[in-house]
C-alpha positions as a LaTeX table, in Angstrom:
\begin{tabular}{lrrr}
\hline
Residue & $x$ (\AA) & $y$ (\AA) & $z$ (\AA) \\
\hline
Unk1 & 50.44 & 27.89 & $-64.52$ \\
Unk2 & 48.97 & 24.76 & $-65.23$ \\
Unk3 & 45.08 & 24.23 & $-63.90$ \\
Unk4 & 44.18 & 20.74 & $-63.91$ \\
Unk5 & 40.40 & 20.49 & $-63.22$ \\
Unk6 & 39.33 & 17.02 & $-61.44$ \\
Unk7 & 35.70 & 16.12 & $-62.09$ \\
Unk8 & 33.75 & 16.00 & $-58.78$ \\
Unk9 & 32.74 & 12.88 & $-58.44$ \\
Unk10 & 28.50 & 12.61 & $-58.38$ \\
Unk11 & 26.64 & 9.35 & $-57.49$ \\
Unk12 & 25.66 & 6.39 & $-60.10$ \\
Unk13 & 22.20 & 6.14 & $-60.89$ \\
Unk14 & 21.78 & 3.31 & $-58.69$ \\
Unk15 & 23.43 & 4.81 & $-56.09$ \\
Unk16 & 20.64 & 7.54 & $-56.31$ \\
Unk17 & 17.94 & 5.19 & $-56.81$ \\
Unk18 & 18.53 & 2.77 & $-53.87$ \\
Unk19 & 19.19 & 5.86 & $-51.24$ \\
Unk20 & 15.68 & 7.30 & $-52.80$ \\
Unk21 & 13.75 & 4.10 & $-52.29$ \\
Unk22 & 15.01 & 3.44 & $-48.59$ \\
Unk23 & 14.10 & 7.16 & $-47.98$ \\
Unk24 & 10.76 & 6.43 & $-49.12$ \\
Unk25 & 10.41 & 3.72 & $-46.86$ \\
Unk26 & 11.55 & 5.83 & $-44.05$ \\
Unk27 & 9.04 & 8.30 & $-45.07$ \\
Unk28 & 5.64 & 6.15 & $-45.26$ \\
Unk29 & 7.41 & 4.35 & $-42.01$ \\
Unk30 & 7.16 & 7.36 & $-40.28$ \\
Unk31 & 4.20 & 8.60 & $-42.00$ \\
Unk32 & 2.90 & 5.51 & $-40.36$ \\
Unk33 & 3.85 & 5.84 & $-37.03$ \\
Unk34 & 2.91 & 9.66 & $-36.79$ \\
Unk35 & $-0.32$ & 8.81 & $-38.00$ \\
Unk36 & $-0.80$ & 6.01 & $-35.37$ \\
Unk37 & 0.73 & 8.50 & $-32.35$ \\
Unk38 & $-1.92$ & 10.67 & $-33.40$ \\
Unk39 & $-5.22$ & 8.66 & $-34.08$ \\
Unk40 & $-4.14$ & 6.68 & $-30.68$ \\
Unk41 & $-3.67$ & 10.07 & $-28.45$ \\
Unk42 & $-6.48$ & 11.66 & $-29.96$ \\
Unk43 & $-8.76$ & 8.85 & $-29.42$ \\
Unk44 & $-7.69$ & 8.50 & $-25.26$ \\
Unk45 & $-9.75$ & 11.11 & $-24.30$ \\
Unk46 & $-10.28$ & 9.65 & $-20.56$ \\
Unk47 & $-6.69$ & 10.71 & $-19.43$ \\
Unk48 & $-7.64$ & 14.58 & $-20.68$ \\
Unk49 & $-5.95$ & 16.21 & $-23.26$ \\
Unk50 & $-3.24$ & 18.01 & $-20.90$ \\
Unk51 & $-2.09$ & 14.51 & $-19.85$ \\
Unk52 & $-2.11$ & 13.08 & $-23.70$ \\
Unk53 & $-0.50$ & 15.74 & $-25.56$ \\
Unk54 & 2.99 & 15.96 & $-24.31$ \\
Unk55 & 3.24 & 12.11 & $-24.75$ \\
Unk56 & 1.82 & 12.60 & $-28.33$ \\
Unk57 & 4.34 & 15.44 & $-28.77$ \\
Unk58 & 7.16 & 13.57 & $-27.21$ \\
Unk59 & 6.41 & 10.55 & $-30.12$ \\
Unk60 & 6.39 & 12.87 & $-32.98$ \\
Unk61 & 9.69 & 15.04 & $-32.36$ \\
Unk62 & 11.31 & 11.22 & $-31.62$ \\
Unk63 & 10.23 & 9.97 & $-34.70$ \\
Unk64 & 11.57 & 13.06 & $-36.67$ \\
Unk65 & 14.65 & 12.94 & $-35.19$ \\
Unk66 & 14.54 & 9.63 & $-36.01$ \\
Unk67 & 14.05 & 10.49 & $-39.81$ \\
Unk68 & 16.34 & 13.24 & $-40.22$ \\
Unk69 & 19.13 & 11.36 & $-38.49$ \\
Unk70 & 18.94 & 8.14 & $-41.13$ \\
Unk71 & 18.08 & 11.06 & $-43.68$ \\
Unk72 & 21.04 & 13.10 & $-43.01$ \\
Unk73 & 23.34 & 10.53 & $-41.49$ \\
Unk74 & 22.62 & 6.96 & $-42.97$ \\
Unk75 & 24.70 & 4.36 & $-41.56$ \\
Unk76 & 23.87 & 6.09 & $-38.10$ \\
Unk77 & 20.23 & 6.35 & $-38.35$ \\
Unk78 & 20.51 & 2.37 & $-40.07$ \\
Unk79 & 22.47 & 1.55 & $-36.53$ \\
Unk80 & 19.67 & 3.39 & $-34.31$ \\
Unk81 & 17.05 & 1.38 & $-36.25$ \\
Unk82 & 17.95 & $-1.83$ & $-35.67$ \\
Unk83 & 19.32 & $-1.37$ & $-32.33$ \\
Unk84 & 15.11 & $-0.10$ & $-31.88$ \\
Unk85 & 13.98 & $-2.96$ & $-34.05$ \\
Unk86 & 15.82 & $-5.07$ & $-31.29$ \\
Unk87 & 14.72 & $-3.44$ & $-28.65$ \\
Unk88 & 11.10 & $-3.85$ & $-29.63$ \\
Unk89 & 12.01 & $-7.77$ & $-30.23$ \\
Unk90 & 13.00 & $-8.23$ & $-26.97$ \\
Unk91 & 10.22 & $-6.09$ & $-25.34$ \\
Unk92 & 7.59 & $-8.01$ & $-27.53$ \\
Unk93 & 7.63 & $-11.48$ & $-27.28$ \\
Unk94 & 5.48 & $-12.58$ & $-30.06$ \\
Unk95 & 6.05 & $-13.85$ & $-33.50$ \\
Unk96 & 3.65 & $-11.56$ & $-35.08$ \\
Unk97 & 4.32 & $-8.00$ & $-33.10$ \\
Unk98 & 7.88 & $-8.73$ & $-34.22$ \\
Unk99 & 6.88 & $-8.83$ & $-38.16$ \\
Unk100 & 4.66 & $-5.54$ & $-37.23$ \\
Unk101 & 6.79 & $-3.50$ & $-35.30$ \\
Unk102 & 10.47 & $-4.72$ & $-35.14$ \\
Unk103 & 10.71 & $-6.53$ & $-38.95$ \\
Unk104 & 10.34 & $-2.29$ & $-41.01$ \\
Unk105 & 12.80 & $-0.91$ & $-38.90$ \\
Unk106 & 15.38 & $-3.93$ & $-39.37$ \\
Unk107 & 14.85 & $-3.54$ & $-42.86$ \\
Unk108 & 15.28 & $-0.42$ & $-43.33$ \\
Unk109 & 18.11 & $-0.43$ & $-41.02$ \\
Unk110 & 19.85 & $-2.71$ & $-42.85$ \\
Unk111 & 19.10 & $-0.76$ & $-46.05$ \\
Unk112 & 20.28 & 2.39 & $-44.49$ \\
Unk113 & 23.58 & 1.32 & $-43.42$ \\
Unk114 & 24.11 & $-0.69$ & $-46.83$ \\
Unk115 & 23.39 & 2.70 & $-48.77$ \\
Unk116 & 24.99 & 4.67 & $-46.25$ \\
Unk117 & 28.18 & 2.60 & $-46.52$ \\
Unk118 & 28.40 & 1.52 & $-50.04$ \\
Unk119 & 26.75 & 4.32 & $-52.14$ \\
Unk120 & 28.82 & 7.25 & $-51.60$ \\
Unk121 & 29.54 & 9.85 & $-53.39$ \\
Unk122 & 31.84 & 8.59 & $-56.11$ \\
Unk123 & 29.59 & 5.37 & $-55.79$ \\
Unk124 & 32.67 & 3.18 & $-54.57$ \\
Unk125 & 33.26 & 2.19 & $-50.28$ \\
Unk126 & 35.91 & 3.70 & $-48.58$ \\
Unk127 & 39.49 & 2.15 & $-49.56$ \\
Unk128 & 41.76 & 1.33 & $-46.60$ \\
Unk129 & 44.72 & 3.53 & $-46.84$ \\
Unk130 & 46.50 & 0.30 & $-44.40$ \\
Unk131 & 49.71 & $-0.48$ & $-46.17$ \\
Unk132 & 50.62 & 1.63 & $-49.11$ \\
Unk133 & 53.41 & 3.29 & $-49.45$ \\
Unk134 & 53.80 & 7.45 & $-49.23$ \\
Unk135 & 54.88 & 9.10 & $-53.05$ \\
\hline
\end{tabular}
C-alpha cells in the first residue's frame, strides 16, 4: 500500500510569539485585578468578613473564567473583553477611568481575537471553501 505521511502543520514563530505576549498581558491583567479584589475586600473590614468574602470570591472565579476562556478560546474571550471594556465605558463616564479600566481589556481584546483568528495552527486564516468546485 502506499502511506503518504502529511506533516502536521505547527505554528510560525510569530504565531507563537504574539499568542505568548497577549497571554502575558492577560496574565499581569488579571494578576492585577486579583490583586486589587483582594487588597480592596481585605481592607473593608466594616461590612465583616462574612459579608466581604463571597463578593471577593465571586471577583476572583469571574476573572479566571475570564482568563481561561481568552486562554483556551481566543477570539471568544477577545469578544467578552471588549464587549466588558465597553461596558465599563459606558458605566464610567470619564476620560481617565476609561484609559484605567476599559483601554487593557480593549487591547487585549483586540489582540486576542487578532491571534485567535489569524495565528492558527498552520499560521494561515481560514480559507472560504464559497465557490470551488468538488474533484
Amino acid at each position: 500500500m502506499n502511506s503518504i505521511e502529511t506533516p502536521v502543520p505547527t505554528k510560525p514563530r510569530f504565531a507563537m510569539v504574539a499568542s505568548w505576549l497577549v497571554r502575558s498581558g492577560l496574565i499581569l491583567w488579571g494578576g492585577f485585578w486579583a490583586f486589587f479584589v483582594i487588597a480592596a475586600g481585605s481592607t473593608d473590614m466594616r461590612a465583616g468578613l462574612p459579608n466581604t468574602l463571597p463578593v471577593i470570591i465571586a471577583w476572583l472565579v469571574s476573572l479566571t473564567m475570564l482568563i481561561v476562556v481568552a486562554w483556551r478560546w481566543p477570539r471568544v474571550g477577545g469578544l467578552i473583553l471588549i464587549a466588558a471594556a465597553a461596558a465599563s465605558a459606558l458605566y464610567f463616564r470619564y476620560p481617565n477611568t476609561w484609559v484605567l479600566l476599559s483601554l487593557p481589556p480593549a487591547i487585549l481584546g483586540v489582540a486576542n481575537v487578532l491571534v485567535g483568528s489569524c495565528c492558527r495552527k498552520g499560521g494561515k486564516p481560514p480559507v472560504s471553501q464559497a465557490g470551488r468546485m468538488p474533484r
